[in-house]
Steps between C-alpha positions, in 0.01 A plus 500: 500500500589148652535675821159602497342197420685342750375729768165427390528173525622497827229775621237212403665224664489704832177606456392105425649374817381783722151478308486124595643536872200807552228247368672222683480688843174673439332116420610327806368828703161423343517116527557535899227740552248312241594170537330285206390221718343542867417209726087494354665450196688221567257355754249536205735307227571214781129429502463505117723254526299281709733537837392705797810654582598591875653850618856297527481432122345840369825667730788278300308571162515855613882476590580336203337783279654768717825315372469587194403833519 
């Protein structure tokens, strides 16, 4: 009886981390081929913001988000 609940237990704490590692891996393939932010997008926010940012500053902004991802 204890042996079996035991096994059970363990069967969902495999299936947790290899759940979690799947939608881990499966994320970060969709984030690098639909990345969130593009350059209009930050160009556009820069201008909201009352600056008129220059291709030097749109390509760190775009580094630093790559970063991240």
């Amino acid at each position: 009886m204890l042996h079996d609940i035991l096994m059970i237990l363990i069967g969902l704490v495999i299936g947790a981390v290899i759940g979690f590692l799947i939608a881990r891996y499966v994320t970060k393939r969709y984030m690098k081929k639909n990345p969130p932010i593009n350059e209009e997008m930050i160009k556009a926010l820069m201008m909201q913001m009352g600056r008129k940012p220059n291709q030097k500053q749109i390509n760190q902004m775009m580094k630093s988000m790559q970063k991240y991802m």
